[in-house]
N, CA and C of each residue as an Amber inpcrd file, in Angstrom:
protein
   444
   3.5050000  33.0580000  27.4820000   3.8440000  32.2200000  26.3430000
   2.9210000  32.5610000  25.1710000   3.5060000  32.4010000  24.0510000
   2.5520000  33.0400000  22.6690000   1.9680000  32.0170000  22.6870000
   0.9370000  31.8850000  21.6110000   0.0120000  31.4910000  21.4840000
   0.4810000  30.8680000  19.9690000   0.7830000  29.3140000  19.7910000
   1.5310000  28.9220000  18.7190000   0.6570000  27.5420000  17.9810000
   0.4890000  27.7120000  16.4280000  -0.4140000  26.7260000  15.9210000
   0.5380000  26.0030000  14.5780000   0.6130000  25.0880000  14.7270000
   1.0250000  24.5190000  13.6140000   0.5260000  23.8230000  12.8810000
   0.4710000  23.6900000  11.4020000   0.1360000  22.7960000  10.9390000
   0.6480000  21.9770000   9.8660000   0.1670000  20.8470000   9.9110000
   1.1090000  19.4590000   9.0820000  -0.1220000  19.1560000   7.9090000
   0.1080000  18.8690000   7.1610000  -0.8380000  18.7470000   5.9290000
  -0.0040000  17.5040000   4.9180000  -1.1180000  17.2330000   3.8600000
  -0.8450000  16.0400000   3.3310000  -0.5940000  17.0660000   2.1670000
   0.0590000  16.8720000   0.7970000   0.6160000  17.6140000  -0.0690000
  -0.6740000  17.6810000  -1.0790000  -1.6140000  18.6280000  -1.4770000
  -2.5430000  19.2260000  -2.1740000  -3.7840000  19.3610000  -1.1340000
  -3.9040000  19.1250000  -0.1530000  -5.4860000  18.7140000   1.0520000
  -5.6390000  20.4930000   1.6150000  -4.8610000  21.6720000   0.7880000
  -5.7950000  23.0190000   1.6480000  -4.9590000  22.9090000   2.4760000
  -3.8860000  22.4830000   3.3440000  -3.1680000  23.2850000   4.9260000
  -2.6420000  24.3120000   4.2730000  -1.6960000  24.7890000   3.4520000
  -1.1060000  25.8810000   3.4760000  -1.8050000  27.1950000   3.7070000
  -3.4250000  26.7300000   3.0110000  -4.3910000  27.9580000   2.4240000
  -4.9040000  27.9510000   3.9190000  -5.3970000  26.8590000   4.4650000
  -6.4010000  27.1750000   5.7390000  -5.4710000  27.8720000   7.0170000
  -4.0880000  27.5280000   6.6890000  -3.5190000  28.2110000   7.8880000
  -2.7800000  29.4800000   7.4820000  -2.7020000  30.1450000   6.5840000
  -2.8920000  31.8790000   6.0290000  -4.1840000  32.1800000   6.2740000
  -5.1590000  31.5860000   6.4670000  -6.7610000  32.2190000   6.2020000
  -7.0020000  32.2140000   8.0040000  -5.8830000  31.0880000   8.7010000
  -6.6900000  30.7880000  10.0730000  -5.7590000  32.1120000  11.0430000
  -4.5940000  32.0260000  10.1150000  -3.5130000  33.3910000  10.8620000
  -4.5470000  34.7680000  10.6030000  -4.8700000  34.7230000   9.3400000
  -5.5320000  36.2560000   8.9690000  -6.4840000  36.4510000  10.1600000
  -7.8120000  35.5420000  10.3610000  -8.5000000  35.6090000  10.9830000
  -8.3390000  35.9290000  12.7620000  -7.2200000  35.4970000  13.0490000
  -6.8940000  35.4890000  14.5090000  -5.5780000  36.3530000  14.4530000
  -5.4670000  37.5140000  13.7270000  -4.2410000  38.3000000  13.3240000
  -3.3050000  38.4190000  13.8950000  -3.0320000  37.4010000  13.7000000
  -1.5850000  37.0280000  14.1460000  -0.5310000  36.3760000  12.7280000
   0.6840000  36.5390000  13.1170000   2.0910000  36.0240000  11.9470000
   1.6300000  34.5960000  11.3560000   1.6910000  34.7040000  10.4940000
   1.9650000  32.6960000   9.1550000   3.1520000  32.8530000   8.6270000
   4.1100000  31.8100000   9.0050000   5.2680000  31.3430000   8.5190000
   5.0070000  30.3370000   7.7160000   5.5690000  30.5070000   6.6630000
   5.8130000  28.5060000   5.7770000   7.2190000  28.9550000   4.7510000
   6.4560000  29.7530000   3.5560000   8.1200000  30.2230000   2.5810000
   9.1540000  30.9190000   3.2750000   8.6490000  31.7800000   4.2470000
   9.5930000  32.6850000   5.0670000  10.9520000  31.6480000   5.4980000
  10.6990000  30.5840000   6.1740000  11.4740000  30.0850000   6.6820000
  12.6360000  29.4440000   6.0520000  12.0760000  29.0500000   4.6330000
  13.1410000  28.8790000   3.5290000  14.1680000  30.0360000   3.3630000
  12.9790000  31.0980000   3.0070000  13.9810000  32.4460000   2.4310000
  15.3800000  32.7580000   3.9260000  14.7110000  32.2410000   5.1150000
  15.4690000  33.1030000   6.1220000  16.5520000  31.3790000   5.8400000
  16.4480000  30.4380000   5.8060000  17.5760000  29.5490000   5.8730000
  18.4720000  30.0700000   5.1780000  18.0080000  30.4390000   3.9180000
  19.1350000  30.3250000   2.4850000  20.0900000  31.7990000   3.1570000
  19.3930000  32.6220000   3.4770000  20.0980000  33.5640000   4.1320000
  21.2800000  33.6050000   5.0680000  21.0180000  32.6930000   6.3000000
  21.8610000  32.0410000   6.8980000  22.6760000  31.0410000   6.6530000
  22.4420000  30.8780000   5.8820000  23.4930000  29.6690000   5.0020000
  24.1360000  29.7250000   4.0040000  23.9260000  30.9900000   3.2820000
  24.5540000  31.4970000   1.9030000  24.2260000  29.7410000   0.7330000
  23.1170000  28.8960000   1.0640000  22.3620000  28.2440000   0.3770000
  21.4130000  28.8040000  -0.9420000  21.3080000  28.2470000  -2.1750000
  20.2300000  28.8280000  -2.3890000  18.9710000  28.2590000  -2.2380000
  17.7140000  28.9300000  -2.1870000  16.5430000  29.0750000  -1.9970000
  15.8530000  27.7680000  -2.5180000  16.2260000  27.9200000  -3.8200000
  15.7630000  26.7870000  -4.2890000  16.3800000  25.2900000  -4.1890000
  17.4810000  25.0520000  -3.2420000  18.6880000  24.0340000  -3.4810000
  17.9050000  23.6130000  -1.8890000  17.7010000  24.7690000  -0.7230000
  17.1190000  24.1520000   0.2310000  16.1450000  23.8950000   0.5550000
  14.5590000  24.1700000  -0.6240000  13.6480000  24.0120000  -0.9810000
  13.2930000  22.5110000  -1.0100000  14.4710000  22.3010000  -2.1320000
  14.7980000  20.5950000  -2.5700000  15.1210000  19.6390000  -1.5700000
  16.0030000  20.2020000  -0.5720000  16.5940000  19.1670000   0.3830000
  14.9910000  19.2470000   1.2730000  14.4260000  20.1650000   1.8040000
  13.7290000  20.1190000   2.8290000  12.3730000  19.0920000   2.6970000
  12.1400000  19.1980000   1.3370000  10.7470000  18.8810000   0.6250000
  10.7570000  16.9540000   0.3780000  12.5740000  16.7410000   0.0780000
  13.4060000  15.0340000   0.1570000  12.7790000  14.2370000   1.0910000
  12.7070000  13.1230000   1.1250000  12.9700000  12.0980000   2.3000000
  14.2450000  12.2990000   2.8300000  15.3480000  12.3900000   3.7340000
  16.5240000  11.7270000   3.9880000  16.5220000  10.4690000   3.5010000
  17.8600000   9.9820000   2.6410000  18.3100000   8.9000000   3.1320000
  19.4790000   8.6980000   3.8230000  19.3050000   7.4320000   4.3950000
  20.7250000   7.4050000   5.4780000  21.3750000   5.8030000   4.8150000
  22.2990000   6.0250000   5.1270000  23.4930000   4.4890000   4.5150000
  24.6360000   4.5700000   6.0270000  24.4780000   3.2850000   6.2160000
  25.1030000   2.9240000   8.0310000  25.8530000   1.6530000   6.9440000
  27.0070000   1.7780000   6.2770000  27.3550000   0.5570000   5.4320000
  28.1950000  -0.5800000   6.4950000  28.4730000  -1.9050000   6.5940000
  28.9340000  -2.5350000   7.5940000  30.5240000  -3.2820000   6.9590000
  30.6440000  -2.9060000   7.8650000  32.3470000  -3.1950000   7.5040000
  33.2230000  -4.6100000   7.8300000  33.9630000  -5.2100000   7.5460000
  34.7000000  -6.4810000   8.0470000  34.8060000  -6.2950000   9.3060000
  34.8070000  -7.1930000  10.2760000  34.9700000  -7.2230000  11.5820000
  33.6710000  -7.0050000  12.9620000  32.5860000  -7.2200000  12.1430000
  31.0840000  -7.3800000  12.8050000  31.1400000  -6.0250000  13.7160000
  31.3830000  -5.2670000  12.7860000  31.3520000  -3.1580000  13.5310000
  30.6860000  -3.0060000  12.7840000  29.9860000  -1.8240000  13.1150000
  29.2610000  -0.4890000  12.3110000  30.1380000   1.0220000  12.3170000
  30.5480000   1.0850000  11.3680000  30.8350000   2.3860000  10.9790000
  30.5180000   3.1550000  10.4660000  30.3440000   4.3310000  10.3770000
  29.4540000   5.4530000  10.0990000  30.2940000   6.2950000   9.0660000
  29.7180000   5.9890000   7.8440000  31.3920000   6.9320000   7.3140000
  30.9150000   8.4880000   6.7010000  32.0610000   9.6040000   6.7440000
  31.5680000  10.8170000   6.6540000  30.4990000  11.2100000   5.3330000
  29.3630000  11.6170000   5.5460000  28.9180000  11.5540000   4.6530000
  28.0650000  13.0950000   4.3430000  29.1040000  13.6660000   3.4520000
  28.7710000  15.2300000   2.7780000  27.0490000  15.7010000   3.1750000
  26.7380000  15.4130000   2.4610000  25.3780000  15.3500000   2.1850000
  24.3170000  15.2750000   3.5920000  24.4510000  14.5640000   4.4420000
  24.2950000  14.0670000   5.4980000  24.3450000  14.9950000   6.6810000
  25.7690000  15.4450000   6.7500000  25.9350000  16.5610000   7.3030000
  25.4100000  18.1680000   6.9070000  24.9970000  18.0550000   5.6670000
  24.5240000  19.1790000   5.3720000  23.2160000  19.7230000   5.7340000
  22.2150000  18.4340000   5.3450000  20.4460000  17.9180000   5.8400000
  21.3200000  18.1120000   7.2190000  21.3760000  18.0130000   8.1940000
  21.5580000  18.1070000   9.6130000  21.7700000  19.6510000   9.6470000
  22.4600000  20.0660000   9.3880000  22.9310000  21.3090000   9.3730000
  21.9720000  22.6670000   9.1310000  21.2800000  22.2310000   7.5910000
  20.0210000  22.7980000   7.1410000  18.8250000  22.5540000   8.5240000
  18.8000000  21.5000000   8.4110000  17.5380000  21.0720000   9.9250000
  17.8860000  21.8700000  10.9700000  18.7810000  22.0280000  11.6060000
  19.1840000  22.8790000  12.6550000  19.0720000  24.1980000  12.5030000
  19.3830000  25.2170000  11.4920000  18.8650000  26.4550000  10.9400000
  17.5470000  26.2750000  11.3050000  16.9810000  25.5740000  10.9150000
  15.4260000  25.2000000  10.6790000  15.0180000  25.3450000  11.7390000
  15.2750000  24.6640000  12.5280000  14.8400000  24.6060000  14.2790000
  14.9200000  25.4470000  14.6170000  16.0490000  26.4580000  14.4010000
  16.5450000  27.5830000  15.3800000  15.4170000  28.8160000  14.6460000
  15.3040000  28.5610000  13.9190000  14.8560000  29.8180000  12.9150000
  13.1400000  29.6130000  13.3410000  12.7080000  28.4270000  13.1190000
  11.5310000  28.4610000  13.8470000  11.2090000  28.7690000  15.5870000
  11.7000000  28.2180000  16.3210000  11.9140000  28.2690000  17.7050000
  11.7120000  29.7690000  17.7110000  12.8770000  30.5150000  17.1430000
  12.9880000  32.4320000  17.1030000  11.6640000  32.8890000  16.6030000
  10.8410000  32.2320000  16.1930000   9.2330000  32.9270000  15.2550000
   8.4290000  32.6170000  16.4710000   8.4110000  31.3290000  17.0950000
   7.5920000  31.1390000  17.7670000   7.6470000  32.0580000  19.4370000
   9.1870000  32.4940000  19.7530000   9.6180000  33.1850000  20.8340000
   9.2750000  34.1270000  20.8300000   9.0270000  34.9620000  19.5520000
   9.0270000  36.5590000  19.1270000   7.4560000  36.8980000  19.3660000
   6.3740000  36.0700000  18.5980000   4.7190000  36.3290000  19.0210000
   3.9760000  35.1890000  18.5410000   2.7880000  35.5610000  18.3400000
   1.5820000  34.0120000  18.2990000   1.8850000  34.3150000  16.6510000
   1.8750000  32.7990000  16.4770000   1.9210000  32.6880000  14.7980000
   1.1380000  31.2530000  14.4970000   1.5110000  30.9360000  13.3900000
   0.5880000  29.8540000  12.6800000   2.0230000  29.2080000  12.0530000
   2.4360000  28.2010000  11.9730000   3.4730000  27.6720000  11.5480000
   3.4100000  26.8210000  10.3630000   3.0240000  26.4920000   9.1470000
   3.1040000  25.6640000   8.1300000   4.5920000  24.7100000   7.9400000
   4.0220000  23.2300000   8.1980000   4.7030000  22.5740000   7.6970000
   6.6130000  22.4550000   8.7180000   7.1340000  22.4510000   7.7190000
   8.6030000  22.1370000   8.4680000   8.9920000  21.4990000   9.4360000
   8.0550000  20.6520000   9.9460000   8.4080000  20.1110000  11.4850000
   8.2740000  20.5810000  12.8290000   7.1160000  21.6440000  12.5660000
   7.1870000  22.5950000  13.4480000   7.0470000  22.4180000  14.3560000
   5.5610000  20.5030000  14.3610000   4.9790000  20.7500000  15.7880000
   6.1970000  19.9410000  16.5310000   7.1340000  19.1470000  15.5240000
   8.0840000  18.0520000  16.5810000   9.2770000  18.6220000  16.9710000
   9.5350000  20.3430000  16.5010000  10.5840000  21.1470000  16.4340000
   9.8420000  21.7390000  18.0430000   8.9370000  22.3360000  17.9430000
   7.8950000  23.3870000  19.2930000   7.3980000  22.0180000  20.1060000
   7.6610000  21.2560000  20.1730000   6.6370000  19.9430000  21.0940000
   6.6870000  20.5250000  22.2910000   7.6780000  20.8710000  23.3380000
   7.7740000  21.2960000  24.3140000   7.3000000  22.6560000  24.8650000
   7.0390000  23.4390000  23.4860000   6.4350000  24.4270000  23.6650000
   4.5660000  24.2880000  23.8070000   4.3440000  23.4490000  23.6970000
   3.0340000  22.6320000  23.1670000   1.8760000  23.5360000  22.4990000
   2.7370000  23.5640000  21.2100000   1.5260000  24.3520000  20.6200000
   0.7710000  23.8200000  20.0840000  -0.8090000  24.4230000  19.3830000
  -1.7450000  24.0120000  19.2510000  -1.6850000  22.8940000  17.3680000
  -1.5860000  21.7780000  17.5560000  -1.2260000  21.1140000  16.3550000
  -3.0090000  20.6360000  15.3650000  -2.2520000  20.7520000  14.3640000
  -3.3370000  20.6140000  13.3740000  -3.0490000  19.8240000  12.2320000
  -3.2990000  18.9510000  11.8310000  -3.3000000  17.8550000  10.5080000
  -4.4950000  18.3910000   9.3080000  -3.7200000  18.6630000   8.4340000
  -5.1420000  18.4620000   7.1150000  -5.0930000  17.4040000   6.8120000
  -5.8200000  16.8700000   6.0350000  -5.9510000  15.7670000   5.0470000
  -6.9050000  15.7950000   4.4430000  -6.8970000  15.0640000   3.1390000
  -8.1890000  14.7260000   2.2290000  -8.3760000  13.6750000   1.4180000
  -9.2060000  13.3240000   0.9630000  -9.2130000  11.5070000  -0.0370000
  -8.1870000  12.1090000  -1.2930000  -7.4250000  11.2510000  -2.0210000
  -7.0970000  11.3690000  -3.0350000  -7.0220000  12.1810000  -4.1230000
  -9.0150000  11.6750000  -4.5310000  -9.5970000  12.3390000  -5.6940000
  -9.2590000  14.1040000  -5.3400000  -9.6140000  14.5560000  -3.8830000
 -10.0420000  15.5800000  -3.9660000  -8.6880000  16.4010000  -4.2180000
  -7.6860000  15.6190000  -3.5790000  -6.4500000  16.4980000  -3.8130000
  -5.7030000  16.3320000  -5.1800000  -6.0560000  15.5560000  -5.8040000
  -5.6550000  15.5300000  -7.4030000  -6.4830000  16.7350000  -8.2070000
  -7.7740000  17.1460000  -7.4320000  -8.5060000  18.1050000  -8.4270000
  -7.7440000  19.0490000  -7.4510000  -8.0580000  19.3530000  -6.5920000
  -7.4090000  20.9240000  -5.5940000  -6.0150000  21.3050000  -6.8910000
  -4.9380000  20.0340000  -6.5050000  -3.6610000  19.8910000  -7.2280000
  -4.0300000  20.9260000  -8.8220000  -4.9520000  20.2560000  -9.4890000
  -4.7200000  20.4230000 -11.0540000  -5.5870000  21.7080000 -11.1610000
  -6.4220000  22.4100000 -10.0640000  -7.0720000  23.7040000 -10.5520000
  -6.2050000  24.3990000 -10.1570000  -5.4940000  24.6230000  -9.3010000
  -4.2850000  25.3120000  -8.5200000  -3.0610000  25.4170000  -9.5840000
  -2.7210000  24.2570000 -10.7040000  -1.4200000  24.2850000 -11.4560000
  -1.8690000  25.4760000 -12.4040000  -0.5220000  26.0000000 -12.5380000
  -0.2100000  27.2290000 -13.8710000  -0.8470000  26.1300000 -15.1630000
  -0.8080000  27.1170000 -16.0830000  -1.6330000  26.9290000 -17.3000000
  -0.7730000  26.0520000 -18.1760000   0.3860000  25.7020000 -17.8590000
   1.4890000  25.3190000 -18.8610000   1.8360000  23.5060000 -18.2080000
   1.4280000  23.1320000 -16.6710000   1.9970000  22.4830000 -16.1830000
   0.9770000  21.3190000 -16.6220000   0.9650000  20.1330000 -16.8110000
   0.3760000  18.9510000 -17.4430000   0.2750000  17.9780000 -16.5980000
  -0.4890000  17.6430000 -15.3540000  -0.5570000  16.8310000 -14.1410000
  -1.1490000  15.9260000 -14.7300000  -0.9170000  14.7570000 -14.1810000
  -1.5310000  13.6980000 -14.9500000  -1.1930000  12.5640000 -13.7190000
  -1.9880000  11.7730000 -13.5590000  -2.2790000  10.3220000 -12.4010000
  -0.9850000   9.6990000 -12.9370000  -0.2370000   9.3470000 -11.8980000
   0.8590000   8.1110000 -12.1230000   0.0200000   6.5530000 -11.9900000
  -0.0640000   5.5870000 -12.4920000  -0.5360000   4.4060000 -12.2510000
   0.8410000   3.6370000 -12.3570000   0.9680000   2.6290000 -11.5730000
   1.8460000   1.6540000 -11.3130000   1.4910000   0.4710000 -11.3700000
């Protein structure tokens, strides 16, 4: 069995960077954009359309109908996120079958659970990922604190 690491990160906290730096070091494969590029491929999706869906929350709507039922009604969109997810799975599962890699993000470790690979969480306080965030942005992009 390969030798399989994933990791889940909070959005600016360093996972993407520490697990390219932790693949380099133990030279072995890092997946994270790959897996986009190989969806859109298989899906005649584009890149950036399944970028968007993957990066979403789902939402789900179970609307209730006269007669104290639940009906489930067809819902485009719905079926598509399922559809995309399943590429996803399959496409990862095939990275992790092929050799030892480092997996970024996508669900990898609840996609591989059974494979039990080695799981990893980043995280960081706030502050630090608002500065990581704003030294990391292109020169044009204008980040700024939401307050509510």
């Amino acid at each position: 069995m390969n030798r399989i690491i994933t990791i889940g990160r909070e959005f600016g906290s360093g996972g993407r960077e520490m697990g390219r730096r932790l693949a380099e070091e133990l030279g072995i494969a890092y997946y994270d954009q790959e897996i986009l590029e190989e969806i859109a491929k298989r899906t005649d999706l584009s890149e950036k359309y399944i970028h968007g869906m993957v990066e979403k929350r789902p939402s789900f709507s179970f609307p209730i109908h006269v007669g104290r039922s639940f009906r489930c009604m067809q819902n485009g969109q719905w079926e598509l996120n399922l559809a995309v997810f399943r590429e996803q799975s399959a496409i990862i599962t095939d990275m992790a079958n092929t050799s030892d890699c480092v997996i970024v993000g996508r669900c990898a470790d609840y996609i591989l659970a059974q494979m039990h690979p080695m799981r990893i969480f980043v995280h960081a306080d706030m502050d630090s990922r608002l500065r990581r965030c704003r030294r990391k942005a292109a020169g044009d992009e204008n980040l700024e604190v939401e307050t509510s």
